[in-house]
Structures are given as C-alpha cells and as structure tokens.
Backbone as a ProteinNet text record, in pm:
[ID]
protein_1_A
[PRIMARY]
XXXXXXXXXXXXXXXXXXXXXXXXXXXXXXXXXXXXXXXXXXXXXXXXXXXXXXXXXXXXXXXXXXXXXXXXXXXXXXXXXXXXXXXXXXXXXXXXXXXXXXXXXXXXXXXXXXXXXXXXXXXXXXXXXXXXXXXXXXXXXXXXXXXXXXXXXXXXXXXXXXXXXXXXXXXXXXXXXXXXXXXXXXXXXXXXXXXXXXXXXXXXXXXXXXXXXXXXXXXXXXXXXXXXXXXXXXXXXXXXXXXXXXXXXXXXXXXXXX
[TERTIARY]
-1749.4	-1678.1	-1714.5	-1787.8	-1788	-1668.5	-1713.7	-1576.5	-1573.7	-1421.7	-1440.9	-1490.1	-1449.4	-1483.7	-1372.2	-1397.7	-1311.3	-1387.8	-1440.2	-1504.2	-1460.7	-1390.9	-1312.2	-1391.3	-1403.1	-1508	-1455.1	-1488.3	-1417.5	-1529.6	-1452.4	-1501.6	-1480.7	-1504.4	-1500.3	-1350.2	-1381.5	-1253.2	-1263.5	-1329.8	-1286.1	-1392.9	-1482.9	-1614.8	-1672	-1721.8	-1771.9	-1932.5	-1960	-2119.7	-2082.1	-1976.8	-2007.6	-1943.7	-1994.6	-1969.2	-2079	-2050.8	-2226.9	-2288	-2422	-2477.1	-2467.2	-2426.4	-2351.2	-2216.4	-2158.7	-2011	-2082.4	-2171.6	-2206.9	-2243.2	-2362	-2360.7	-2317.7	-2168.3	-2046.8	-1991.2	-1974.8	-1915.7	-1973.1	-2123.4	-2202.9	-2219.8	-2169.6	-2139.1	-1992.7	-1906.1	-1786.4	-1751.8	-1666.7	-1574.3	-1448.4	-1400.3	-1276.3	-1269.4	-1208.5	-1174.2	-1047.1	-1008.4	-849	-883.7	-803.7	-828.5	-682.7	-762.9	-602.4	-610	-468.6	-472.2	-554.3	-601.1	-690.2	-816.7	-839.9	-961	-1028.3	-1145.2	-1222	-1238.3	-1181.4	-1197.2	-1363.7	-1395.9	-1559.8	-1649.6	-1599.6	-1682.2	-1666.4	-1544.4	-1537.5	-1673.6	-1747	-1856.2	-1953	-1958	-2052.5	-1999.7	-1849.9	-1839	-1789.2	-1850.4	-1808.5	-1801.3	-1913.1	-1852.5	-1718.6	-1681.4	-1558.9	-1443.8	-1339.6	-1175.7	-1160.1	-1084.7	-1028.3	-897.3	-834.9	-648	-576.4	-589.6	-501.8	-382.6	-388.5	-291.2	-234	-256.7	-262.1	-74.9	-84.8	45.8	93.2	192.1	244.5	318.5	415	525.5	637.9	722.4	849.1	735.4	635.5	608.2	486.9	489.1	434.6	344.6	272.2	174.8	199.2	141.1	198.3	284.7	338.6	415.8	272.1	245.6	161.4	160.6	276.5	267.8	226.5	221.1	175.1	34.2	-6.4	-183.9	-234.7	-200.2	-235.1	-280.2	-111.5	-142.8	-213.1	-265.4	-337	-478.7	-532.2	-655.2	-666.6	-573.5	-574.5	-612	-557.7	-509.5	-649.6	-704.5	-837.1	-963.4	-944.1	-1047.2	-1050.9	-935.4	-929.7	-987	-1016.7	-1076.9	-1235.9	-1313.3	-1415.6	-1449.3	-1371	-1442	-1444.8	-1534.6	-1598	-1478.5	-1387.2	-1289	-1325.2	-1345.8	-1328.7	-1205.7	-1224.1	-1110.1	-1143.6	-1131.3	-1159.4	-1060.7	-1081.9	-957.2	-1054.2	-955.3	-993.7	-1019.5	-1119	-1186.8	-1271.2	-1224.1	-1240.2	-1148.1	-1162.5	-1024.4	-1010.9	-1048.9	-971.5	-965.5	-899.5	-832.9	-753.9	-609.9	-487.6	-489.9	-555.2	-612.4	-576.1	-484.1	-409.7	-534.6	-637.2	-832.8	-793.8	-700.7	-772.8	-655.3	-560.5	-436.4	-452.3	-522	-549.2	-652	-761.6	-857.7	-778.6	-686.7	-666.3	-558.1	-506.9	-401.4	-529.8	-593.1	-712.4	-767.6	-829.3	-875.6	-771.5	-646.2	-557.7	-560.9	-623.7	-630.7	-765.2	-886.6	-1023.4	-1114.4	-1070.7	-1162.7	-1231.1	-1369.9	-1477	-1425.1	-1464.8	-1408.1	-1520.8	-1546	-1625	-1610.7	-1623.4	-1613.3	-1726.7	-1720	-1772	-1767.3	-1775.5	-1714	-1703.5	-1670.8	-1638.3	-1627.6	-1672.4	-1673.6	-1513.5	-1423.9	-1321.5	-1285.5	-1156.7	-1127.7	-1066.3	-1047.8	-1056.7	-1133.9	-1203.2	-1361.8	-1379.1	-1446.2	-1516.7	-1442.8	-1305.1	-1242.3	-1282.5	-1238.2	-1254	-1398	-1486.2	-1632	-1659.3	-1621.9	-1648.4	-1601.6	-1478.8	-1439.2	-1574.5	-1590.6	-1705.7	-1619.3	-1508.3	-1399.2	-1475.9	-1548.6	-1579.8	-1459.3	-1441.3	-1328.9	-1383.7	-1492.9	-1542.7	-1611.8	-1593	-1687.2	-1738.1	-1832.7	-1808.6	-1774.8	-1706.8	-1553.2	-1485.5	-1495	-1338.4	-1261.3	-1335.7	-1242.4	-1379.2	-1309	-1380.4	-1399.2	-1207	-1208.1	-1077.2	-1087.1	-1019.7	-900.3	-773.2	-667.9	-678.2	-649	-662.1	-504.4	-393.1	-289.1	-190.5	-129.5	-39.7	57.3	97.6	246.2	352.8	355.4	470.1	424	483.1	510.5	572.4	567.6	595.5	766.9	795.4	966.4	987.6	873.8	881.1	952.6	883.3	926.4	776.5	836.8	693.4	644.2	506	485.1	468.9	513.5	541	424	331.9	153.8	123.6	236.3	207.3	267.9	376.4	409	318.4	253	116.4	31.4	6.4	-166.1	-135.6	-30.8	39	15.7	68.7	39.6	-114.9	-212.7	-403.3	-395.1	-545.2	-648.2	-752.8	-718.8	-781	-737.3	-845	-812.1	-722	-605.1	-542.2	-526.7	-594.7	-593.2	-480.5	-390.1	-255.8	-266.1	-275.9	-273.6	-140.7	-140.4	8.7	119.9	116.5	224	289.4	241	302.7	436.3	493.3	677.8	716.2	675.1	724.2	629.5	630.1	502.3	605.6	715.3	799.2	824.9	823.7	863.2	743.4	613.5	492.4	497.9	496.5	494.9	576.5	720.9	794.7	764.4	688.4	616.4	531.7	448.4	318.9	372.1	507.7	597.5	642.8	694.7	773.8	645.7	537.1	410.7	312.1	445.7	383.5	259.1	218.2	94.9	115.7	211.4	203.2	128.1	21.1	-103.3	-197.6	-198.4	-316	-330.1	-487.3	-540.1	-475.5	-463.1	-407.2	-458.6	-510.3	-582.3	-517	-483.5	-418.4	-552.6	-568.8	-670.6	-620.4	-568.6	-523.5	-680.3	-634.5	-749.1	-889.7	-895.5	-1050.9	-1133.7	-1261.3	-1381.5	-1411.3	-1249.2	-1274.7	-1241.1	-1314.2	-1264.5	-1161	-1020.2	-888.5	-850.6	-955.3	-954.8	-835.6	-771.4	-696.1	-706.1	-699.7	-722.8	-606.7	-541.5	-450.9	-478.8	-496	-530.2	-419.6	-374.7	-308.5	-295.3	-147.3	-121.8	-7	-6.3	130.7	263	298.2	407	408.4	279.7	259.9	212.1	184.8	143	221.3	395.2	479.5	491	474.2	458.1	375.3	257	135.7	131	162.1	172.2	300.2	391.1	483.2	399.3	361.7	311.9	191.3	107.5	13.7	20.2	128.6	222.4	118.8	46.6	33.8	111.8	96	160	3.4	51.9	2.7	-96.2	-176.4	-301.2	-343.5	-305	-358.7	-374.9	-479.8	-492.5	-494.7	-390.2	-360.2	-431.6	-521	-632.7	-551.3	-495.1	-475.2	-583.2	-591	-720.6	-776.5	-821.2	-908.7	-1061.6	-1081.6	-1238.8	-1213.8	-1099.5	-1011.4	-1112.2	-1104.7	-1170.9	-1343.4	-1393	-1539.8	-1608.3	-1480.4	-1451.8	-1513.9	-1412.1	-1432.4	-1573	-1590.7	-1698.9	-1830.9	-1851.9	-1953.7	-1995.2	-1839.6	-1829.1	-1836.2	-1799.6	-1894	-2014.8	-2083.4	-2219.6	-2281.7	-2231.7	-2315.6	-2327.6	-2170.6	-2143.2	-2243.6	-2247.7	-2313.1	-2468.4	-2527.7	-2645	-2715.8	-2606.4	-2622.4	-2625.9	-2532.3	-2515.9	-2659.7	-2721.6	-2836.8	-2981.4	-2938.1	-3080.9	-3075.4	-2918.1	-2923.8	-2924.7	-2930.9	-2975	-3124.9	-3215.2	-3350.3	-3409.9	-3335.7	-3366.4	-3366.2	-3284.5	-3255.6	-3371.5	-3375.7	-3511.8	-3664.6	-3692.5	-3810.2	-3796.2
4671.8	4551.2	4435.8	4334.9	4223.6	4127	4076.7	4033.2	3857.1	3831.3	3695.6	3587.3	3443.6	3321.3	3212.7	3124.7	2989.4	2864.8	2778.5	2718	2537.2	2488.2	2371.1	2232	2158.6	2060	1953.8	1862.9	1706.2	1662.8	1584.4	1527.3	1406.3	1361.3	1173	1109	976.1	885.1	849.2	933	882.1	873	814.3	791.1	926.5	1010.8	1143.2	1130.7	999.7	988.3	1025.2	979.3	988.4	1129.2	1212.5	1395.6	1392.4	1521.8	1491.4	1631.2	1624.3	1731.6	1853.3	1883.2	2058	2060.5	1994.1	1967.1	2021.6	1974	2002.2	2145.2	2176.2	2374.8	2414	2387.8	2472	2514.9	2369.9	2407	2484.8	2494.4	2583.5	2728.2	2732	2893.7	2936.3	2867	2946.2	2995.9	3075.2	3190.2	3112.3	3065.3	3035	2803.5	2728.4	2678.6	2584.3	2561	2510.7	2341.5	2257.3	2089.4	2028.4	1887.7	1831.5	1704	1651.6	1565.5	1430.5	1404.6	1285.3	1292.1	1426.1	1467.2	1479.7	1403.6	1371.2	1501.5	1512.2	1642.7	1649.9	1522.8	1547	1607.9	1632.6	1693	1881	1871.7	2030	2131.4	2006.2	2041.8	2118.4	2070.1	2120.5	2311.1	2313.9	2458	2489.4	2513.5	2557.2	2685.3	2723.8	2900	2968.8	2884.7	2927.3	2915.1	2990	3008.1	2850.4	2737.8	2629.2	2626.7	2581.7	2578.9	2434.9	2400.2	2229.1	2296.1	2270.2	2281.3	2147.3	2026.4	1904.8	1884	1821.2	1768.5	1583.1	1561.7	1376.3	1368.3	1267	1243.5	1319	1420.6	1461.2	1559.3	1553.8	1681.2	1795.2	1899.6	2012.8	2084.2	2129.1	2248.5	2357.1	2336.1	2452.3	2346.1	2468.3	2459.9	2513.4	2443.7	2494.9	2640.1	2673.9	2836.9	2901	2893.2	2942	2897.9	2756.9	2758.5	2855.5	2896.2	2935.3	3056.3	3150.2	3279	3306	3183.9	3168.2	3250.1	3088.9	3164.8	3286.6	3337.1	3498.8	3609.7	3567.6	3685.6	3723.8	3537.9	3539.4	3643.4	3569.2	3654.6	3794.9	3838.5	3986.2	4017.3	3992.2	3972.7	4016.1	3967.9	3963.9	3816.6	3722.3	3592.5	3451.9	3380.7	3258.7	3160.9	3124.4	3003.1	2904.9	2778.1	2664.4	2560.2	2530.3	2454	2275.2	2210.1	2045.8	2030.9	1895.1	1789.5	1649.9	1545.4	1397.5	1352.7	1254.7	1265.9	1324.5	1334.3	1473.8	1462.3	1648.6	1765.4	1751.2	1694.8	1679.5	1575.2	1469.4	1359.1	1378.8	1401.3	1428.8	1486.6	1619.7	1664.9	1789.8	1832.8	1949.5	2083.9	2046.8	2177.6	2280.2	2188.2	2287.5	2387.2	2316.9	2426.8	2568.8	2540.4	2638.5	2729.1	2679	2739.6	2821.8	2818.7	2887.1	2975.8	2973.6	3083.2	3168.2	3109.4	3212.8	3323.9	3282.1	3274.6	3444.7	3394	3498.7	3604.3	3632.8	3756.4	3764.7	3766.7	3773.7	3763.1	3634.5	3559.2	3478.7	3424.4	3351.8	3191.1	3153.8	2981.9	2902.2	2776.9	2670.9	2558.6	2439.8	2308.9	2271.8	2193.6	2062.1	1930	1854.8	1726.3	1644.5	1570.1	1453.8	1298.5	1216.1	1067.4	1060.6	972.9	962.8	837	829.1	707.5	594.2	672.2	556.4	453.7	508.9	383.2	364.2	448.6	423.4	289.4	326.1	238.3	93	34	-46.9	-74.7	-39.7	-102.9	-88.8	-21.9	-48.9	-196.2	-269.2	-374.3	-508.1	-478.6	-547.1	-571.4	-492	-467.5	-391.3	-424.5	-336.7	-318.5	-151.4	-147	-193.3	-245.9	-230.8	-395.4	-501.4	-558.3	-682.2	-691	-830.3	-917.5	-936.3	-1035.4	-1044.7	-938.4	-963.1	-815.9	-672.1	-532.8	-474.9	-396.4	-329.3	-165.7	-164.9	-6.6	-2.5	67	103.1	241.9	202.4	311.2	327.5	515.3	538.9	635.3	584.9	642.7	695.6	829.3	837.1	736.6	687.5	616.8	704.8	849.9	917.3	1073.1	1070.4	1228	1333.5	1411.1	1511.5	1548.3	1463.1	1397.7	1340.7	1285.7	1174.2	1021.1	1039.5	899.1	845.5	697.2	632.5	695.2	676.6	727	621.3	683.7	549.4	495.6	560.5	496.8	400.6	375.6	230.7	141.5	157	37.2	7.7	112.6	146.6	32	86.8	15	-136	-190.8	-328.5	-466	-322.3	-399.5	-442.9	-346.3	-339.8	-476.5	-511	-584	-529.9	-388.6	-287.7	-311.1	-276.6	-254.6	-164.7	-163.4	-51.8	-28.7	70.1	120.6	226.5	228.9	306.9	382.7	494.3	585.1	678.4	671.5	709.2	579.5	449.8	422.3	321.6	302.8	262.3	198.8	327.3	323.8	282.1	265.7	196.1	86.2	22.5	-103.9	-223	-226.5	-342.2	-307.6	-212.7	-130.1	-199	-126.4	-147.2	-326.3	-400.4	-512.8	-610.4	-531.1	-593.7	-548.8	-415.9	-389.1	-515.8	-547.5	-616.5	-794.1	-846.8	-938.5	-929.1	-855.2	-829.4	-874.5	-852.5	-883	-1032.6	-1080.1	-1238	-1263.6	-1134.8	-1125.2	-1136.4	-1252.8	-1307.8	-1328.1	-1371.9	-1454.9	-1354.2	-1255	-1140.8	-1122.6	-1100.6	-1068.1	-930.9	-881.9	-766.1	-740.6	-618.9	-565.6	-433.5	-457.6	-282.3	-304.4	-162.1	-129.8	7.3	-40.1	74.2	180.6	313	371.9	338.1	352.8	278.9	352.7	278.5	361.1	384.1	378.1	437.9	333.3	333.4	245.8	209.1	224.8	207.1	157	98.7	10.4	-127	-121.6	-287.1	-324.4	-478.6	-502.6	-585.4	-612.9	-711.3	-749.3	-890.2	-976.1	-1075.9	-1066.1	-1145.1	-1138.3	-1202.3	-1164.1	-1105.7	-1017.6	-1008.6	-1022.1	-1174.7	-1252.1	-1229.8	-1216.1	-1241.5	-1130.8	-1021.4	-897.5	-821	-810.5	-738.9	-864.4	-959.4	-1026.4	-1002.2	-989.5	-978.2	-837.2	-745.1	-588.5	-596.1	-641.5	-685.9	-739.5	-876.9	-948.3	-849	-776.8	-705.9	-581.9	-546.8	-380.9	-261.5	-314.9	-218.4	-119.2	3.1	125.5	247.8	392.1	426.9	530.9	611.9	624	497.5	447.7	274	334	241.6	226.6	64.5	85.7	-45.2	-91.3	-206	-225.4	-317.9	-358.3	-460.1	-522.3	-664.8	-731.6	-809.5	-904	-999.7	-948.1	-838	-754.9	-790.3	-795.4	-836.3	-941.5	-1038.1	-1172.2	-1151.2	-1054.6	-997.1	-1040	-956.9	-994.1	-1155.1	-1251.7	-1339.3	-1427.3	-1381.9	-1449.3	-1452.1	-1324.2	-1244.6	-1342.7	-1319	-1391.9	-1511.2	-1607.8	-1761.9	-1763.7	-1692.3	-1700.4	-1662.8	-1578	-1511.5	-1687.2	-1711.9	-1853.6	-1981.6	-1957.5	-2114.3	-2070.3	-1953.9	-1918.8	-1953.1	-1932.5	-1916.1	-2059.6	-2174.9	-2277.4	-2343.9	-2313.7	-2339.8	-2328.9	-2222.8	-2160.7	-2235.4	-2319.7	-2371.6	-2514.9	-2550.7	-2671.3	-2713.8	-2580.3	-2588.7	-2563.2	-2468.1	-2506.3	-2610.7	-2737.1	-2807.6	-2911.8	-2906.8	-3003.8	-2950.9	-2824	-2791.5	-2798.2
762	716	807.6	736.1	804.2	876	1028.6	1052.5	997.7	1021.1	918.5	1033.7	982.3	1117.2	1050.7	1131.1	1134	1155.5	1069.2	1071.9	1072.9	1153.5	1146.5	1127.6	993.1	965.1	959.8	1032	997.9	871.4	790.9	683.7	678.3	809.7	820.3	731.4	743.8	694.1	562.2	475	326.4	218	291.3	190.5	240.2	88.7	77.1	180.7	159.4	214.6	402.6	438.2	584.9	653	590.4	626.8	716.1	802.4	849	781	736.8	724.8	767.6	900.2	968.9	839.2	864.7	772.3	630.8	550.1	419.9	437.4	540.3	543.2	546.2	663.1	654.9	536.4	476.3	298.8	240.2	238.7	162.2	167	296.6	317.9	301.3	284.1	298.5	200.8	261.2	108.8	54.3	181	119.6	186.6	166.8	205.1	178.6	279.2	297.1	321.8	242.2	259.7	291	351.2	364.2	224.2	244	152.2	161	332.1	257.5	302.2	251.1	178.7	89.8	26.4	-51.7	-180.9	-283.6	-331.2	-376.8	-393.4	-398.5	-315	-213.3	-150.5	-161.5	-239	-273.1	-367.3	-414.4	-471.7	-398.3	-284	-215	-186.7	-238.1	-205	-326.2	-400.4	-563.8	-577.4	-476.1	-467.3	-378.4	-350.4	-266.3	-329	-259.8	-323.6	-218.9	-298.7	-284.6	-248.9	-144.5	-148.8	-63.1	-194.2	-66.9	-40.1	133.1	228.7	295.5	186.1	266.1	286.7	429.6	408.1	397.4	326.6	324.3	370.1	411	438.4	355.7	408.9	324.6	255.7	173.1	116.1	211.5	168.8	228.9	113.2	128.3	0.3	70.2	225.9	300.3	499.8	503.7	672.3	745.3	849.2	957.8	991.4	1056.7	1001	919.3	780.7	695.8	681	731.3	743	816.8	950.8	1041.5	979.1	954.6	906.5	748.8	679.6	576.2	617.4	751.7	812.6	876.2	928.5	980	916.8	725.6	642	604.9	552.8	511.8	609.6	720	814.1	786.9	817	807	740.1	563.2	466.3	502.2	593.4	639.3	593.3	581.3	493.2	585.5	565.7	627.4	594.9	661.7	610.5	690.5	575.3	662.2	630.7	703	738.2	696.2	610.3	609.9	623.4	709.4	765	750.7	675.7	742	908.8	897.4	980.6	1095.6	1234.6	1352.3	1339	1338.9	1349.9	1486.1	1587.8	1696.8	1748.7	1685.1	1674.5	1584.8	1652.4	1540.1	1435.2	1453.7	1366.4	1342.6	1439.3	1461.4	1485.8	1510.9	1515.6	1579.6	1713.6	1839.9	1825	1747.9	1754.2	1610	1546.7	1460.9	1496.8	1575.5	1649.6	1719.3	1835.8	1940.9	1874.9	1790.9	1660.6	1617.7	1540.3	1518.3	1614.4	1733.8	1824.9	1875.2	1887.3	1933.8	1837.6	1725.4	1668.9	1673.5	1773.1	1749.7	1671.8	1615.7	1505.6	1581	1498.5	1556.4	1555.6	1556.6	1552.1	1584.2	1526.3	1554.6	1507.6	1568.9	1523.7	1483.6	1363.4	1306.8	1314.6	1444.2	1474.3	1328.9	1287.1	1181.5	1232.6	1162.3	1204.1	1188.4	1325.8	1344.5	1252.8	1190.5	1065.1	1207.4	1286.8	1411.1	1438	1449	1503.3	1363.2	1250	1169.9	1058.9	1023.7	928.1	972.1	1092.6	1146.1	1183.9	1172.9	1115.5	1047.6	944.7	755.3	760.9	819	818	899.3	986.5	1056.5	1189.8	1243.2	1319.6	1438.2	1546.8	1660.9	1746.3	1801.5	1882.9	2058.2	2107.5	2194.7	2184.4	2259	2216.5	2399.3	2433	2543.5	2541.7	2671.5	2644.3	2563.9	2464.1	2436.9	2425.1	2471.2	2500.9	2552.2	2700.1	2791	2780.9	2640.4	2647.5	2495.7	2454.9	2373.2	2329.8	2346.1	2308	2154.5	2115	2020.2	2012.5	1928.7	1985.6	1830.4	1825.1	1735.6	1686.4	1596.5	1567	1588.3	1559.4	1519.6	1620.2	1701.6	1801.9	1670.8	1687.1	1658.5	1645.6	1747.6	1714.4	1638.4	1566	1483.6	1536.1	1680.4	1742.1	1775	1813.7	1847.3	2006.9	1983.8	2107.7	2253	2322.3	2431.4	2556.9	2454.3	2479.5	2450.2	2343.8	2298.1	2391.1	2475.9	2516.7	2657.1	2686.1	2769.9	2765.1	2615.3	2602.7	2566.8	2534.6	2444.9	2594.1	2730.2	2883	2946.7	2853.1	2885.3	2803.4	2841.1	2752.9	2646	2663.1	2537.4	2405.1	2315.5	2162.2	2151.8	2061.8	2052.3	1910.4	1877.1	1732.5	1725.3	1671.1	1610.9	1476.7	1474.4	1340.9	1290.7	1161.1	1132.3	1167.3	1193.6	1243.2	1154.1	1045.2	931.4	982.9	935.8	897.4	1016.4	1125.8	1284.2	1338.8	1260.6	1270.5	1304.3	1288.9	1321.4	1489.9	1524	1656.6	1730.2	1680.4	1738.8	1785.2	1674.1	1711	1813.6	1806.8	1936.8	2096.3	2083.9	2197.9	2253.7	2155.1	2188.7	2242.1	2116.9	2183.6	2300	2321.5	2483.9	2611.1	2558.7	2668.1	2613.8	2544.9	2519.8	2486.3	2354	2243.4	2137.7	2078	1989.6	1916.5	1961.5	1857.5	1883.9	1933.7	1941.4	1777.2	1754.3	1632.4	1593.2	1459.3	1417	1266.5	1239	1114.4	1046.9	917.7	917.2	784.1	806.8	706	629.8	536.4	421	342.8	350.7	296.3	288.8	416.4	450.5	437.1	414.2	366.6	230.7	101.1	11.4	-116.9	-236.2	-350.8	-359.5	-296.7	-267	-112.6	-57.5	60.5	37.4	118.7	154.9	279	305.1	435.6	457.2	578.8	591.9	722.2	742.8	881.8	880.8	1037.1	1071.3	1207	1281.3	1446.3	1450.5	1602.5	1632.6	1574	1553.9	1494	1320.3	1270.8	1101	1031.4	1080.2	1065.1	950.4	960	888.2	786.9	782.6	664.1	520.2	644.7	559.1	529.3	595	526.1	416.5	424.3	278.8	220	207.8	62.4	11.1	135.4	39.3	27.1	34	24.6	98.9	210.4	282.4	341.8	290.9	347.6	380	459.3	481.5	387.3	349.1	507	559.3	686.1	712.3	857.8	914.7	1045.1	1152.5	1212.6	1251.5	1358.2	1386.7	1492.2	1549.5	1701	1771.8	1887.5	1886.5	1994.1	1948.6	2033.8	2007	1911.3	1902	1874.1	1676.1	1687.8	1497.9	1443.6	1564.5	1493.9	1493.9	1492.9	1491.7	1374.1	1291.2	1136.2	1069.9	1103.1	1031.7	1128.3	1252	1284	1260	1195.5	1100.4	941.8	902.1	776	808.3	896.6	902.1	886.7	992.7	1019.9	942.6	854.5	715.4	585.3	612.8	491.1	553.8	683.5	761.5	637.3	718.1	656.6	537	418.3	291.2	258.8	360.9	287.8	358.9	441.7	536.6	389.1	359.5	300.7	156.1	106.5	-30.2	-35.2	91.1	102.9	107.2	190.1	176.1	73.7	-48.2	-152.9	-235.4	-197.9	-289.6	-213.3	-98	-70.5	-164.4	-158.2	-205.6	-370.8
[MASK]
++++++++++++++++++++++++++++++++++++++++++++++++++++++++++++++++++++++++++++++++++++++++++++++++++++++++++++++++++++++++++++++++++++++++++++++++++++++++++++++++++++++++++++++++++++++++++++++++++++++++++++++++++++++++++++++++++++++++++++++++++++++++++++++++++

C-alpha cells in the first residue's frame, strides 16, 4: 500500500494566470483536493481527475471546522492518496499551511509546500501600488485585521507609529478602528487604498486618506475579500496615471502638427 502525502499549494490572489507552474503539477497529480473559498474554481481543471471538496471558510459560514480539515487530510492519506491542499494566495501568509502541515506531519505523512504569489504584495501592484518604494517606504508591515479572538491585532497600532507601508488583510469589519489608530499618530492625510477582490473581473478600488477612507469604502460599498494598503507608496498610483495622460496628450499634439 502506497503511503499518502500532503501537498500545500498557494494559488496566488485571484487571477487563475498567477499560480505558479509547481502549483499546476501539484494539481495534476493529486487524488484528492481540498479548496478554499477564494479560490479560483478554474483552476480545478487542472485536476479533473481528482475527488474535489470545498472546505472554504466566510465569515459566520463553515463547509468544514478546521478540525475536520485536518482530520479530512489524515483520513485521505491513510488512503494511500496525494491530497492537496489549495489556499488563496501563500499558504503561509495567513494561510493557516504550516498548521495543517505539522497535524499531518504528526501522523507520518509526507508534506510539502507550494509557495503562491501573496494577495499582499501582488493585489496592490495589479493596482500600480508598490509596497516598497524610495523615499517614500524603506519596509513594509503585512498584518492580520482579526486575531483569532476576533480582535484587532495590536500590530497595528505598531506599524501606524513606523514610516512603513502597512498593508492590513481581513480587516474590513474593523477599518473604522484601524483608522483611529493611524489618527492618534497625526496621519490624517496619509494615502489609503482598499482594493476589493483583486486581481479578479470583480476588482474595486477605493482611494482616499486616513480621514476619507470609511467614506469612500461606504459610497463604493467596499467590503471584504479587500486588502487595505496604508502610505505614501498609494500615490504611485496616480503618478503613473499622469505621466501615462501627460504622454498621450504629448504624442496628440505631435500629431496634430504633422
């Protein structure tokens, strides 16, 4: 009897194209695989021979309890069968990987990662949003909204004191919280981006500051999967889009001479 494995694949932030190729073999070999919910079901193609089971979880709803993922992948192995595991983005970035790995792991199953493009960095340069940029961020925080208490995490009032980018995931429903952090340190007018379902045909963007932020996530009913970018690195964005408009109006004027 063959013994089984655990194969943990990030499947990037949304758009099916930015999997990486290890990620697509993985799929191609497995027997079984387990997805989360904001996971691309298109990419289930790539494993058409496999038993399929969304295990994704939302807010308030469950398909399955973590426990029951865990001992999902256990039952399977035993099985002798290849499970992989897809998760949005890297599975180890809030991704819960390393903790299903080391459950596995404790009944002598194989285990391996598939890194995945993080919806961290990546969402926010689908935007033209660098988290890193000269003079204006040296380093960048990448931080939960919601502990496991389901409180904010108090990294934020950390990083709100840096001159770092601070990108916030999950933090939706405590975004009024987030923002009085960043007030209290007289960053008012700091640039601010929430990027709803990024990467994917159901992308929204909302720009604003500090002060105008929960405005602008009301009028444009941003809610979550969103990832909230704070920093000067925000305005990357529209400085791009000048220089692109200066250009265009550059090149239609030399047309109109010739």
């Amino acid at each position: 009897m063959r013994s089984g494995k655990l194969t943990v694949v990030g499947a990037g932030p949304g758009d099916v194209d930015l999997i990486t190729l290890k990620g697509i073999k993985a799929l191609q070999n497995a027997d079984v695989v387990l997805f989360d919910a904001l996971v691309s079901t298109e990419l289930l193609e790539y494993a058409s021979q496999a038993e399929q089971i969304f295990v994704g979880k939302r807010k308030g709803c469950y398909a399955y309890q973590q426990e029951q993922i865990n001992e999902l992948i256990v039952q399977r192995a035993n099985q002798g069968l290849h499970i992989v595991r897809l998760k949005g983005g890297d599975p180890f970035v809030f991704g819960r990987g390393a903790e299903e790995m080391e459950y596995a792991a404790q009944f002598g199953i194989e285990v391996a990662v598939v890194p995945g493009i993080s919806s961290s960095v990546s969402v926010p340069a689908s935007q033209n949003i660098p988290v890193t940029k000269r003079g204006a961020a040296e380093s960048f925080w990448v931080i939960t909204g919601t502990t496991k208490e389901h409180k904010l995490s108090n990294d934020v009032a950390l990083a709100a004191k840096s001159n770092a980018t601070v990108i916030i995931l999950m933090g939706m429903s405590k975004l009024g919280e987030i923002m009085e952090l960043f007030k209290k340190e007289e960053k008012e007018n700091t640039p601010v981006a929430i990027i709803q379902n990024g990467t994917t045909d159901q992308e929204k963007i909302g720009i604003g500051t500090v002060a105008s932020i929960e405005n602008k996530a009301r009028e444009q009913q941003l809610s979550n999967p969103a990832i909230i970018v704070i920093g000067e690195v925000v305005n990357h964005r529209q400085i791009i889009s000048d220089i692109q408009k200066e250009y265009q109006i550059k090149g239609e004027k030399l047309q109109e001479k010739v």
